[in-house]
C-alpha positions as CSV (number, residue, x, y, z in Angstrom):
1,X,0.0,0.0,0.0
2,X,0.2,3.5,0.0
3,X,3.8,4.7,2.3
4,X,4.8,8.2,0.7
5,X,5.6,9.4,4.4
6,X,6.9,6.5,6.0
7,X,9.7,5.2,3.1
8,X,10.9,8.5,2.7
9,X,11.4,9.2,6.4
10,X,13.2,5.9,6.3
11,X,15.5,7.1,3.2
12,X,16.7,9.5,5.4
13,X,17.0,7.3,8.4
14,X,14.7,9.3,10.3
15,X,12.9,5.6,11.1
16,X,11.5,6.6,14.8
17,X,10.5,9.9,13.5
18,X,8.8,8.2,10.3
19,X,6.7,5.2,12.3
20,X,5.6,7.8,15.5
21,X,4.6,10.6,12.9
22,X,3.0,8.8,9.8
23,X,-0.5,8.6,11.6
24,X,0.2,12.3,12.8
25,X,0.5,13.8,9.1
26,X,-2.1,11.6,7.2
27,X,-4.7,12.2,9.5
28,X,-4.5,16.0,10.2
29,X,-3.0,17.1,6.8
30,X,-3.5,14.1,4.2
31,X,-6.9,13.0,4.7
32,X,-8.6,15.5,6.6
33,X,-9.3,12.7,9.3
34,X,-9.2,15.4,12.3
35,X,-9.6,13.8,16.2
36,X,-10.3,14.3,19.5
37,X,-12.3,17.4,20.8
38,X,-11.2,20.1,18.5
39,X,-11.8,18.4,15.7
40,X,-15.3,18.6,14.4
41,X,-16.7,15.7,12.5
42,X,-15.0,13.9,9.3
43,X,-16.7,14.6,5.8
44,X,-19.5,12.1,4.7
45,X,-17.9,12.3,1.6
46,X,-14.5,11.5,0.4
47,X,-13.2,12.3,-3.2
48,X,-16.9,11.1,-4.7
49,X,-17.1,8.0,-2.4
50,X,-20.2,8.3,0.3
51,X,-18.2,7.3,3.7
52,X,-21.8,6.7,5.2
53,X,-23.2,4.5,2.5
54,X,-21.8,1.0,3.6
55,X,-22.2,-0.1,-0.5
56,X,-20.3,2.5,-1.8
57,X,-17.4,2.0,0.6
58,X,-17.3,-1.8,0.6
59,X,-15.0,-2.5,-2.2
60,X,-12.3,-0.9,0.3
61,X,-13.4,-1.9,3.5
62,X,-13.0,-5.4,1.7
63,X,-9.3,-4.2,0.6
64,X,-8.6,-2.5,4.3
65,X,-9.6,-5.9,5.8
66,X,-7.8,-8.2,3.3
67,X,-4.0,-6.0,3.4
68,X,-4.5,-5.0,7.0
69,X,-4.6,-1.1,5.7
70,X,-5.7,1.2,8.2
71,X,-8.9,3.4,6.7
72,X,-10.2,3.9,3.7
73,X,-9.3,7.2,2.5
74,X,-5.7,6.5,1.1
75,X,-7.6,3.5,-1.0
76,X,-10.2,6.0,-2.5
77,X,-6.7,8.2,-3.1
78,X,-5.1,6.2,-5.2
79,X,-7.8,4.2,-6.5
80,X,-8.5,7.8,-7.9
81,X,-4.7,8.1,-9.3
82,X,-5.6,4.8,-10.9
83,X,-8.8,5.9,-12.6
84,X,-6.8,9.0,-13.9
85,X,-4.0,7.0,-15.0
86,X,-6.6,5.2,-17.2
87,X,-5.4,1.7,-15.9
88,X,-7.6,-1.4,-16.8
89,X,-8.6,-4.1,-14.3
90,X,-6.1,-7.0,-14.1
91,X,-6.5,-9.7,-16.7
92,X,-7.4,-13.6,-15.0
93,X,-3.5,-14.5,-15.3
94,X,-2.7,-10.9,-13.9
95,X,-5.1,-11.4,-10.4
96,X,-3.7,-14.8,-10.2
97,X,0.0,-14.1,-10.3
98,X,-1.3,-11.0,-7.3
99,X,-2.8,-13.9,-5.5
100,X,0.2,-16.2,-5.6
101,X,2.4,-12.8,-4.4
102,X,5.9,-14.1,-3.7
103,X,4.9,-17.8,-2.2
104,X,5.6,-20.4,-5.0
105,X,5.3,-23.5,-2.5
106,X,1.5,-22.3,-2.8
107,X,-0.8,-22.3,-5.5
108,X,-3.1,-18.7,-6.0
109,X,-6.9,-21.0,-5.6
110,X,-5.4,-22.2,-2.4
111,X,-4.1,-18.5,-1.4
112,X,-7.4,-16.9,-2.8
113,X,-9.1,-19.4,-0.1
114,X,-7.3,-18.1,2.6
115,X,-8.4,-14.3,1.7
116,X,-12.1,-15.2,1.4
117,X,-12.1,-17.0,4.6
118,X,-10.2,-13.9,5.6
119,X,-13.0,-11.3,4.9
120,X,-15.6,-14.1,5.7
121,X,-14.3,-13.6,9.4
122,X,-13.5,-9.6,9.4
123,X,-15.6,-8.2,7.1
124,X,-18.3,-5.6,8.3
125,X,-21.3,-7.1,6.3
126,X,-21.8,-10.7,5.6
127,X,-22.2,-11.7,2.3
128,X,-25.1,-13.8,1.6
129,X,-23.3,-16.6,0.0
130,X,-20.0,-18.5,-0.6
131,X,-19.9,-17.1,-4.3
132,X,-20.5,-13.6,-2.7
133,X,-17.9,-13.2,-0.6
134,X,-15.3,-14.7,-3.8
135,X,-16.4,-12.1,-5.7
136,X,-15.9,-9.7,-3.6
137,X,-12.6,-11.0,-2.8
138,X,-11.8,-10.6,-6.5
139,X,-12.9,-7.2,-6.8
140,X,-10.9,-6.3,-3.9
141,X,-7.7,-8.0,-5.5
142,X,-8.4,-6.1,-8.9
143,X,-8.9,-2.7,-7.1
144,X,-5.2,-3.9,-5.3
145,X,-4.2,-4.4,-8.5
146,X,-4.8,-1.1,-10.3
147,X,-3.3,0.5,-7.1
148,X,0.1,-1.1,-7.4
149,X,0.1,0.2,-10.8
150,X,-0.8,3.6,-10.5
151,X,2.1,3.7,-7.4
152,X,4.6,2.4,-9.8
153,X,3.5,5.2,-12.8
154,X,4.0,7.9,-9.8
155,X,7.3,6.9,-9.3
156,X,7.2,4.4,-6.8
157,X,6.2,4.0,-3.1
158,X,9.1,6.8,-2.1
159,X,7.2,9.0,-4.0
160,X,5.8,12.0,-1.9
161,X,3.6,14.5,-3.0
162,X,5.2,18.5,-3.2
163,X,2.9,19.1,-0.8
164,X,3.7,16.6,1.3
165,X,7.2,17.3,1.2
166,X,6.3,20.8,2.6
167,X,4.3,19.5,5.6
168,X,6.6,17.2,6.4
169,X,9.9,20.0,6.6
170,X,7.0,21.9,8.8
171,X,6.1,19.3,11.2
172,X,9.5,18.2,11.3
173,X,11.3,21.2,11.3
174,X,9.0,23.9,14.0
175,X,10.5,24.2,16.9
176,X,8.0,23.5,20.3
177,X,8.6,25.2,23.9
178,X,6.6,23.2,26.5
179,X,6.6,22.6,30.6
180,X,5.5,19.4,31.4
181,X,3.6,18.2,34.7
182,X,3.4,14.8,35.8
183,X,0.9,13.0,37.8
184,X,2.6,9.7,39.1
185,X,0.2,6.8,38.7
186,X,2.0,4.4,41.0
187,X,0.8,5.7,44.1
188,X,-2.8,5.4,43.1
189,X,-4.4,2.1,43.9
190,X,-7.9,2.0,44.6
191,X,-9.8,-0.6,46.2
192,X,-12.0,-2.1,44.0
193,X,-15.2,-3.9,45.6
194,X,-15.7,-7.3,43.2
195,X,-19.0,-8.7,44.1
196,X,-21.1,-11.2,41.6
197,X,-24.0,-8.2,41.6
198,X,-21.4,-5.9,40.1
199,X,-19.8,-8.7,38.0
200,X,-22.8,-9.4,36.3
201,X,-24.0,-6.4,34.6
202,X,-20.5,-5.8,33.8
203,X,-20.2,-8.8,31.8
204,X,-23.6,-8.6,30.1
205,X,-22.5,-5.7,28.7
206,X,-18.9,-7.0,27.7
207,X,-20.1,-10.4,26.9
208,X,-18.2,-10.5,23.5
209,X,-15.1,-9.6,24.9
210,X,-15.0,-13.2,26.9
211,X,-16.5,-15.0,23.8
212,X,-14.7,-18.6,23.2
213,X,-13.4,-17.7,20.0
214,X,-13.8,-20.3,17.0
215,X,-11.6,-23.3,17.2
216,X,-10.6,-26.0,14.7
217,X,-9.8,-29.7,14.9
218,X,-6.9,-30.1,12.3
219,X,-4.3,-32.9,11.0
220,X,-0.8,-32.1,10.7
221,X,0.8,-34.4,8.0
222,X,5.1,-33.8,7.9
223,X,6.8,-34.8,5.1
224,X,10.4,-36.0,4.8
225,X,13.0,-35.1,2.4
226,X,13.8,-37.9,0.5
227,X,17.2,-39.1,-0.9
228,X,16.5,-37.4,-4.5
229,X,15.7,-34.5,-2.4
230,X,19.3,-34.4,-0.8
231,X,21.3,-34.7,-4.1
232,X,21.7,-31.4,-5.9
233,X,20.0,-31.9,-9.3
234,X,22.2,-31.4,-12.8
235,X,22.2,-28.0,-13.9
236,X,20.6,-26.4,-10.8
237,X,21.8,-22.8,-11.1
238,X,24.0,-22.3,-7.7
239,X,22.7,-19.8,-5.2
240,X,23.9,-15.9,-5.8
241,X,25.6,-14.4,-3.1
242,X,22.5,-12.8,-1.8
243,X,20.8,-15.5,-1.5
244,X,24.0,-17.6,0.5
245,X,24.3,-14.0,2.6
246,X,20.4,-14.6,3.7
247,X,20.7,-18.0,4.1
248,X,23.7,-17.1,6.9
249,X,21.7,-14.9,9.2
250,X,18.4,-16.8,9.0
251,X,19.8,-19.7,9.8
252,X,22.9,-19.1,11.7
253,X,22.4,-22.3,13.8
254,X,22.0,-25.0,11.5
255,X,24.9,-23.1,9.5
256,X,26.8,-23.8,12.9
257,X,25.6,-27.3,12.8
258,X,27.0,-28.5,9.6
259,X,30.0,-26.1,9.8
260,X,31.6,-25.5,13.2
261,X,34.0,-22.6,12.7
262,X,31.0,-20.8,12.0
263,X,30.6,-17.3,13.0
264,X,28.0,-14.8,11.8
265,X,30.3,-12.1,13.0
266,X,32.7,-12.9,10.3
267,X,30.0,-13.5,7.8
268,X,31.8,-11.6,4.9
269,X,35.2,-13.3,5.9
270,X,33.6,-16.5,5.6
271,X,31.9,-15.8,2.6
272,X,35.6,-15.4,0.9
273,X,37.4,-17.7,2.1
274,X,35.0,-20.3,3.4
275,X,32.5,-20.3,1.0
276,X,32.6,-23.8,-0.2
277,X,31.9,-25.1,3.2
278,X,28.5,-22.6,3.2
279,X,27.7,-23.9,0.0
280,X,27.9,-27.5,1.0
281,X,25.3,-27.0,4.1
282,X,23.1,-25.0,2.2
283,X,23.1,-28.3,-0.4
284,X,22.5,-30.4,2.2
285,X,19.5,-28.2,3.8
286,X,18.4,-24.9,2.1
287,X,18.1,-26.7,-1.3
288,X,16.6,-30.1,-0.6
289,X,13.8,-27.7,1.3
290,X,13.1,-25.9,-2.1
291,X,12.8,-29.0,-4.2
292,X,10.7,-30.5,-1.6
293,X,8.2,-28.0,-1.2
294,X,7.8,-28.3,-4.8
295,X,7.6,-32.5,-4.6
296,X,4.5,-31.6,-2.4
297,X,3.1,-29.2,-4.3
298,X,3.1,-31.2,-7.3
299,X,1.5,-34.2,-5.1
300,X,-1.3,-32.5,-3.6
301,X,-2.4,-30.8,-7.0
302,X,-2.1,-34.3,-9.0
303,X,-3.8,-36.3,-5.4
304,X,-6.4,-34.3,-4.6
305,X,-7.4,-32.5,-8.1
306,X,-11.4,-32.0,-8.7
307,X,-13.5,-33.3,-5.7
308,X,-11.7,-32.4,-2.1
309,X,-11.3,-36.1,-0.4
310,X,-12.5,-36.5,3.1
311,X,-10.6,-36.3,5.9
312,X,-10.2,-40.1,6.2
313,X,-9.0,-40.5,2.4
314,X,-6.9,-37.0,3.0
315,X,-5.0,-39.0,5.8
316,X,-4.7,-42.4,4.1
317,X,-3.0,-40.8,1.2
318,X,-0.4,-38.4,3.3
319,X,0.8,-42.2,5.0
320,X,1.0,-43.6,1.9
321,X,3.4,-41.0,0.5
322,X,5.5,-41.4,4.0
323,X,4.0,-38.5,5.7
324,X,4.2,-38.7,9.6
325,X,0.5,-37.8,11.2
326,X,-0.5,-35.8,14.0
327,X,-4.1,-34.9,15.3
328,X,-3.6,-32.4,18.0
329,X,-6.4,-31.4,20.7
330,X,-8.7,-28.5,18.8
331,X,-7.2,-24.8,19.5
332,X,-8.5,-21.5,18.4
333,X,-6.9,-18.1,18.1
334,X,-6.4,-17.7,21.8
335,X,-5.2,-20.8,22.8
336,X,-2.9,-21.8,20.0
337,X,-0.5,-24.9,21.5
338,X,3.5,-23.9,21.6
339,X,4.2,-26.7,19.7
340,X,2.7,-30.2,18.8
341,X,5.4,-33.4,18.0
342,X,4.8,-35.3,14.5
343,X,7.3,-38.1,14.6
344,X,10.5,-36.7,15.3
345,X,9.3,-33.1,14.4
346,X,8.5,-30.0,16.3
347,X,5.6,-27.6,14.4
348,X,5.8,-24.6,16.1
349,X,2.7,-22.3,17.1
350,X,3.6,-19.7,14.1
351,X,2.8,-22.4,11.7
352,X,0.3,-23.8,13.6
353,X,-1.8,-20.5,13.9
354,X,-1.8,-21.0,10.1
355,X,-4.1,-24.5,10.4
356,X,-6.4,-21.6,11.9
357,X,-7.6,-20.2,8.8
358,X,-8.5,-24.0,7.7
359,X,-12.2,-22.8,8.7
360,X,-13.9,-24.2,5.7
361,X,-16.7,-26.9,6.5
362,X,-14.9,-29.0,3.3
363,X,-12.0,-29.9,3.4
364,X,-9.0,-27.7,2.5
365,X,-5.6,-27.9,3.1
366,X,-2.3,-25.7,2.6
367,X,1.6,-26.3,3.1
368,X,4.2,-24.0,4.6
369,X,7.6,-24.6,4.8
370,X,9.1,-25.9,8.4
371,X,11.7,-23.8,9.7
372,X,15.4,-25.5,9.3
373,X,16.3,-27.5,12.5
374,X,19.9,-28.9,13.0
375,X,21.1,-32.2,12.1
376,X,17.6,-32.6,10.4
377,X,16.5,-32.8,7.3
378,X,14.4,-30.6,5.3
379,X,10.5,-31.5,5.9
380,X,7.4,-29.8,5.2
381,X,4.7,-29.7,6.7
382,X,0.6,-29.7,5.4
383,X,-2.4,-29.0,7.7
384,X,-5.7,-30.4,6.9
385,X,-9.0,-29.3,8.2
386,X,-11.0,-32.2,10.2
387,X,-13.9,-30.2,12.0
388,X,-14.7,-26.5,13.0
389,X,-15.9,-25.9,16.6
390,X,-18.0,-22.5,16.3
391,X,-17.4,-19.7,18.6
392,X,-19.5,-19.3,21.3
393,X,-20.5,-17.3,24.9
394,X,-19.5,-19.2,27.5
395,X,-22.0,-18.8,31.0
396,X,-21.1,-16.4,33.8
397,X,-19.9,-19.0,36.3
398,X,-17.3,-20.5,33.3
399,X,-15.5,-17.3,32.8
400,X,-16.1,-15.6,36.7
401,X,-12.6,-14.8,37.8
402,X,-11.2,-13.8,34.4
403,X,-14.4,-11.6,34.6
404,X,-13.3,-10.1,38.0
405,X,-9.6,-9.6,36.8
406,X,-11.2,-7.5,33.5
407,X,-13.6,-5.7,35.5
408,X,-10.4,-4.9,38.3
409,X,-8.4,-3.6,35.5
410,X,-11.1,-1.0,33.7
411,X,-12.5,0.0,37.1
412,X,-9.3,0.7,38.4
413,X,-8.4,2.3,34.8
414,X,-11.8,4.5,35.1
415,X,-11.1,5.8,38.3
416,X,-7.4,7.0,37.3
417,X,-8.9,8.3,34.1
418,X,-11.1,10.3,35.9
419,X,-9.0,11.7,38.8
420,X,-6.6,12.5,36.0
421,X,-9.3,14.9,34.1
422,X,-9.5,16.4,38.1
423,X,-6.1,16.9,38.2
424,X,-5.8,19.0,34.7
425,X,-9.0,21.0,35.7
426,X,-7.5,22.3,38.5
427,X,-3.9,22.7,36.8
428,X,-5.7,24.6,33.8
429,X,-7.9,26.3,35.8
430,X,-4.7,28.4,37.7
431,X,-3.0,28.7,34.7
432,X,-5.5,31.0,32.7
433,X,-5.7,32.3,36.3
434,X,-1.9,33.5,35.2
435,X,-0.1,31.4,37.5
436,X,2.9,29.4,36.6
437,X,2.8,25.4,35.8
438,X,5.9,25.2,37.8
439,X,4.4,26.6,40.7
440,X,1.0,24.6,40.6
441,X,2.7,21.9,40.0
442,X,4.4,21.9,43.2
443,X,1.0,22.8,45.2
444,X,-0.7,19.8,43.4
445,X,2.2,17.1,43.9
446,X,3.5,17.1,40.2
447,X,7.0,16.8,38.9
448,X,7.0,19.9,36.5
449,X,9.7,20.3,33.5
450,X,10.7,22.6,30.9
451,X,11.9,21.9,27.0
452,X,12.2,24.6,25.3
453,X,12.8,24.8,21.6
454,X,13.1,21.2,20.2
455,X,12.1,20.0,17.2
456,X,10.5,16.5,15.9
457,X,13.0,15.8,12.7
458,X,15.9,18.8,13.5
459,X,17.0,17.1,16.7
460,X,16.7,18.0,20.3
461,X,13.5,15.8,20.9
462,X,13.7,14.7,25.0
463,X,14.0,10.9,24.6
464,X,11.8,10.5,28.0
465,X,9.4,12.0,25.6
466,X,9.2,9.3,23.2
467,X,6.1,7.2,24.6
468,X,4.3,9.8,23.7
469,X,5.4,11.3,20.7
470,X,3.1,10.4,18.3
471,X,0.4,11.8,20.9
472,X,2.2,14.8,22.0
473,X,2.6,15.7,17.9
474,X,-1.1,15.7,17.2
475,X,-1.6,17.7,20.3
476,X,0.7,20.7,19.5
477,X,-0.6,21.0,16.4
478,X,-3.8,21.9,17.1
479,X,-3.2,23.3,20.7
480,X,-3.5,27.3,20.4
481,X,0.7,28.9,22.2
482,X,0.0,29.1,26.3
483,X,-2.6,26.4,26.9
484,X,-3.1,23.0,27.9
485,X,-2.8,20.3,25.7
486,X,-5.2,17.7,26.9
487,X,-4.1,14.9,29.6
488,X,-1.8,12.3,28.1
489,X,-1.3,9.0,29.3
490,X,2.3,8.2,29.7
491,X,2.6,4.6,30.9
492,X,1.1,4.4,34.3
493,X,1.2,8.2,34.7
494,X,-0.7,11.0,32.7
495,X,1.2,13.3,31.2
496,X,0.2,17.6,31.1
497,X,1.4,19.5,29.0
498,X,1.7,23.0,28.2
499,X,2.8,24.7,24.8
500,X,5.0,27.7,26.0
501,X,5.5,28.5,22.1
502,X,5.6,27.5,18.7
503,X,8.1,29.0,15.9
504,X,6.9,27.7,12.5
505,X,9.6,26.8,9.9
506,X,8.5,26.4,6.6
507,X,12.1,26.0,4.0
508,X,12.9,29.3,2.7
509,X,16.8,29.1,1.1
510,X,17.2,27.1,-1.6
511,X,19.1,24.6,0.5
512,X,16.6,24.0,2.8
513,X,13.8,23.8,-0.2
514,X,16.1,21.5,-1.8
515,X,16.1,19.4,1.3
516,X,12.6,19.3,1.2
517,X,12.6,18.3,-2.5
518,X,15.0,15.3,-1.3
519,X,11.4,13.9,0.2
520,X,9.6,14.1,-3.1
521,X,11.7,12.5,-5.7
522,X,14.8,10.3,-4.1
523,X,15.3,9.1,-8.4
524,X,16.6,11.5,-11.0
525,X,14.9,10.3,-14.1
526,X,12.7,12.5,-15.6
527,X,9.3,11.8,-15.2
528,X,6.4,10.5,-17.6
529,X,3.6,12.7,-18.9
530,X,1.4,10.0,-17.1
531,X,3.8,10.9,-14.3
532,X,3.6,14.7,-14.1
533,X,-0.4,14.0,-14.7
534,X,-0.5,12.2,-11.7
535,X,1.6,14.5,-9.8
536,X,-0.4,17.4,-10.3
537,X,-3.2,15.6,-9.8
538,X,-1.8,14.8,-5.9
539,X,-0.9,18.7,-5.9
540,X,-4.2,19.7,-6.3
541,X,-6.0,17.1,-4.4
542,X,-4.1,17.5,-1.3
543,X,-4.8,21.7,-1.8
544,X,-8.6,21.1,-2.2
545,X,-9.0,18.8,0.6
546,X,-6.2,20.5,3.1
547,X,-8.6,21.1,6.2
548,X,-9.0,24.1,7.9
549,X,-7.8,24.2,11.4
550,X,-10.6,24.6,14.0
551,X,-9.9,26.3,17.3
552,X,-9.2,24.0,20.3
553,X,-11.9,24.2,22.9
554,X,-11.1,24.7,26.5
555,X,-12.6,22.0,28.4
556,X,-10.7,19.2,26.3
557,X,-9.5,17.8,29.7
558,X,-11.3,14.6,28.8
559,X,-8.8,12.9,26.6
């Protein structure tokens, strides 16, 4: 997807800056997406697309759900680039070569499965049937598709908009006097009365929260390398250097294994002088794992082609090709087993969270590759799917002391929330009274502290300040010079904070605007006239939807 801000903070090896701030800049500048309680309320419409008309906006809530994007709005943004660009849909062998991504050990109808169970869980409406939700899965994948393309015509994910680039020198740039205030959270400890007339209501109204999520009974079949496996094949290309260099730091330990005098510290020593001994465990390991992911692939596609079998014929076959069989106890998403034993072999609970998404009521089955173990040969292992267990609520007797441990937690949580919003109405109170924070500070019990003049990107950012930083950015922005910004939470303490001043820097000589430029366009080829289409195109959007700044109200103490 969409990371104008973060890749080119990263380019610059601004990376905390880049990850703390992203959500900081799209939201108040790029999007228009304005919080808390200065904000007013978000547009119904966005670029055309009705945010209120659950139709209109399902083609990327499907897409949000399936890529784990975060909103809409940067979707409908470049899905509008695309429609610009004039780019068609994705031709069949086009979607299926975005299905099968990067993961050849996996064919793209088993890896379109896993999406449309995927949105089957997450999605916001439920589609009325089986075909429904595929073909919404499809249109999602063809909108992903389009996307990709326009990104690549506009020069690539690094690409950042002019305007961006100007926002970005801005937020990074300004410099920010505060004076902090404290209130310490570890001396606060309320008792909290837990009785079953208390716990009750609570729970009826967080009853979801304590549901028994979905489980699934699943086989584990583990297949062994077998001799063909271990002997490099005639005219097998041998691996680059990349790929040896990889193989070395992901795998350091069964690197050790086969070669002794191993040490990833001398990685690029090794490389020169040792490299035939690298070579030879990555023959006897990395390779036989490649060909016999393939060997499987090939064998489940020629097995179980047409009709899926049951799972009774599913586990006679897996013997019969030498597989070792496991049917571990049923687990769902919250109690997935640290490992269950197959023969000799250990699956792990990454893989295993895998067999989770084997929720079909047919069967259906997918392979992942087993991590490299030691003095072992290269297996793989497939998950089969025996029987789903459907979520359900479990009674209030069942789930009684995990209920009284929740119900602790927010209670105790609600009552330091709310003596918090005490706190900063009395500290904001006596500062528009014209008293200093340092001074009510020390009449309220808070560790007070100055910064003045720091700067996000420039440098002198306090580092105790980090927590907070993407929270404490959003805040100044909007946060009128000599007020309160509202309460923070820090950790267990809340954080108050007061903006002494703010000196805006926008670039001005040439070698700071060239700076900025460095944001916008890290390649030096000239662009496309598709390109400079698209590029005005972003100019103009981001100055017609660039929202107006509303005054922050005084009684934001609630945060």
């Amino acid at each position: 997807m969409i990371t104008w801000i973060q890749t080119s903070f990263a380019k610059h090896h601004k990376v905390t800056l880049g990850a703390l701030l992203a959500v900081t800049i799209v939201s108040f500048v790029f999007f228009g997406a304005w919080s808390g309680a200065a904000s007013g309320m978000r547009s119904a419409s966005y670029l055309g697309v009705d945010l209120g008309d659950l139709q209109a906006r399902e083609p990327y809530d499907d897409l949000a759900v399936l890529v784990g994007a975060r909103g809409i709005e940067p979707l409908i943004f470049s899905k509008h680039l695309a429609d610009v660009a004039q780019i068609p849909a994705p031709t069949d062998a086009q979607l299926a070569q975005l299905y099968q991504g990067g993961n050849v050990a996996m064919t793209p109808t088993i890896r379109r499965l896993f999406f449309v169970e995927q949105l089957k869980r997450n999605s916001r409406s439920a589609p009325a049937s089986q075909e429904a939700v595929e073909a919404r899965v499809d249109e999602a994948f063809r909108l992903l598709w389009r996307i990709e393309k326009s990104e690549k015509l506009l020069g690539g994910p690094e690409y950042t908009p002019p305007f961006e680039g100007v926002v970005q020198w801005r937020v990074g740039n300004t410099k920010w006097t505060i004076e902090t205030a404290t209130l310490a959270g570890a001396p606060f400890n309320p008792k909290v009365e837990v009785t079953d007339e208390k716990l009750k209501p609570w729970f009826a109204e967080h009853k979801a929260d304590f549901t028994i999520k979905q489980q699934v009974a699943v086989g584990i079949a583990v297949f062994p390398a077998t001799p063909a496996d271990l002997k490099p094949l005639a005219g097998e290309s041998p691996p680059s250097e990349d790929e040896l260099r990889n193989f070395a730091l992901n795998h350091s330990d069964v690197l050790k294994a086969g070669y002794p005098a191993f040490d990833v510290q001398k990685l690029d020593e090794h490389l020169k002088n040792n490299r035939a001994d690298i070579l030879r465990v990555w023959n006897s390991t990395k390779a036989p794992l490649d060909r016999l992911g393939e060997r499987v692939t090939k064998w489940l596609d020629k097995r179980f082609k047409g009709n899926p079998p049951s799972y009774d014929s599913a586990k006679l076959a897996f013997v019969s090709e030498g597989a070792m069989i496991a049917e571990p106890t049923p687990f769902g998403e919250d109690g997935v087993p640290t490992s269950v034993k197959v023969g000799d072999a250990a699956v792990p609970a990454e893989l295993l969270k895998n067999a989770l998404r084997l929720s079909r009521e047919d069967w259906c089955s997918s392979q992942y590759d087993m991590p490299l173990e030691p003095g072992k040969p290269a297996r793989v292992v497939v998950f089969f799917h025996s029987k789903t267990i459907p979520a359900r609520e479990p009674s209030f007797t069942e789930v009684r002391e995990k209920i009284a441990a929740a119900y602790t937690v927010a209670e105790k949580s609600r009552l330091w929330d709310k003596h918090s919003s005490e706190v900063w109405q009395k500290l904001n109170a006596e500062i528009k009274a014209g008293k200093k924070v340092s001074d009510v500070a020390k009449v309220l019990g808070l560790a007070s502290k100055n910064y003045p003049a720091f700067a996000f990107f420039s440098g002198g950012f306090p580092p105790e300040l980090f927590p907070v930083m993407s929270a404490l950015s959003q805040e100044l922005l909007r946060t009128p010079e000599r007020a309160l910004t509202p309460k923070l939470r820090n950790g267990a303490d809340t954080l108050f904070v007061y903006l002494a001043k703010r000196e805006v820097s926008d670039p001005t000589t040439p070698e700071e605007k060239a700076q900025a430029q460095d944001f916008l366009l890290p390649n030096e080829r000239r662009p496309s006239q598709t390109q400079w289409t698209l590029r005005s195109t972003v100019n103009e959007l981001q100055n017609a939807i660039a929202p107006t700044r509303a005054p922050v109200e005084e009684n934001v103490g609630e945060k």
